[in-house]
C-alpha positions in Angstrom: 131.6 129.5 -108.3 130.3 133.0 -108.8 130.6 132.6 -112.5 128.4 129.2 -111.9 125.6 130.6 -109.9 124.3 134.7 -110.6 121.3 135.9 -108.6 119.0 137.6 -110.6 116.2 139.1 -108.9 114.5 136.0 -106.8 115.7 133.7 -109.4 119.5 131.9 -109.7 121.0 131.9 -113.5 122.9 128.9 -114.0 125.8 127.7 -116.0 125.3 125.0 -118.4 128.1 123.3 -116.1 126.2 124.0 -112.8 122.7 122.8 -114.5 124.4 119.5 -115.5 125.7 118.9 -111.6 122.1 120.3 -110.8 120.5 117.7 -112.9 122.2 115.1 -111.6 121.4 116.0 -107.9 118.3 115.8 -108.8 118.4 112.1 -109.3 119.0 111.1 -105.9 117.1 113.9 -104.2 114.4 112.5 -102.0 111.9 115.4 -102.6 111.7 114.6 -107.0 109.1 113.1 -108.2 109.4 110.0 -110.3 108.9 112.0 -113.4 111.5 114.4 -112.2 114.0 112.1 -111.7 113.6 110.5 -115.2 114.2 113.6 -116.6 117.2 114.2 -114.6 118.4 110.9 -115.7 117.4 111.5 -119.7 119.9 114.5 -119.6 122.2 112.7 -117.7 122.6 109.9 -120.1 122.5 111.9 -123.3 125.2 114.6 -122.0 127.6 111.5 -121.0 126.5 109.8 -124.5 127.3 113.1 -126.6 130.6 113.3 -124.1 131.9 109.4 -125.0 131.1 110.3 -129.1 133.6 113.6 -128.6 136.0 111.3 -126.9 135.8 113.5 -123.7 138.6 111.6 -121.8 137.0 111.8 -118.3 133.3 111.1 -119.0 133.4 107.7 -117.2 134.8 109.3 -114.0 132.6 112.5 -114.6 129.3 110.4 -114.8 130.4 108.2 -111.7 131.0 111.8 -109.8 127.9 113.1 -110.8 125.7 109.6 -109.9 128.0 109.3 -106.3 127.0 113.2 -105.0 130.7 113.8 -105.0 131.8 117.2 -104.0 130.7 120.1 -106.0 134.2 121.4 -106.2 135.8 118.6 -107.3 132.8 117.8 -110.1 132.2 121.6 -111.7 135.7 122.1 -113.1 135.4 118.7 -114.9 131.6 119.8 -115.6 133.8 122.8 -117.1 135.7 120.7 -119.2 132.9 119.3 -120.9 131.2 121.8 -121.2 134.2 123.5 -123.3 134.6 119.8 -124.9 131.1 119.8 -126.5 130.1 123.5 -126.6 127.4 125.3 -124.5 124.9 125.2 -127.2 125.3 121.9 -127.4 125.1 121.2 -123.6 122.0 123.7 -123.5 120.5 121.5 -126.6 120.7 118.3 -124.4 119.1 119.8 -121.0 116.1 121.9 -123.5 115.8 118.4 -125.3 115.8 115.5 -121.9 113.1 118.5 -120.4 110.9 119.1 -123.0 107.6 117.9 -121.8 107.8 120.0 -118.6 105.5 122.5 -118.3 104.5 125.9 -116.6 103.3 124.7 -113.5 104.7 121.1 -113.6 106.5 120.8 -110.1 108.1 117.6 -110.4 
């Protein structure tokens, strides 16, 4: 996962595929604030929209990992997959897109 996760200085860089799995945590975790967790779920359901209209094969299963917590080693790879499937651009289109009314500051 050391291609997934890169320290850089106090901060972590992420893959597109480890911000998607991120994202969805994020849904269920008990510290995000309401508005966190609809964001979380907008990027959620446009990655798994823009994954059915490429015909990505294991979106159902993917987006039932990534709602159930399943096992981070088991949901990257097919994370992966998509990722490859749509593009990175793409993928980093969705997450700018579902976030874009977060701002500096904004802790939720």
């Amino acid at each position: 996962m050391k291609t997934h996760f890169q320290k850089h200085g106090d901060e972590y860089l992420l893959s597109p595929a480890a911000t998607l799995m991120m994202v969805a945590d994020a849904i269920h975790c008990p510290d995000a604030a309401p508005q966190g967790k609809a964001r979380a779920s907008r990027v959620l359901n446009a990655t798994m929209a823009a994954a059915r209209a490429a015909k990505f094969e294991q979106a159902d299963i993917l987006e039932t990992m990534l709602l159930s917590g399943a096992d981070a080693a088991r949901v990257l790879p097919m994370c992966d997959a998509l990722v490859q499937r749509l593009g990175p651009r793409v993928v980093i289109d969705i997450i700018r897109n579902g976030l874009s009314d977060v701002r500096q500051g904004d802790g939720s």
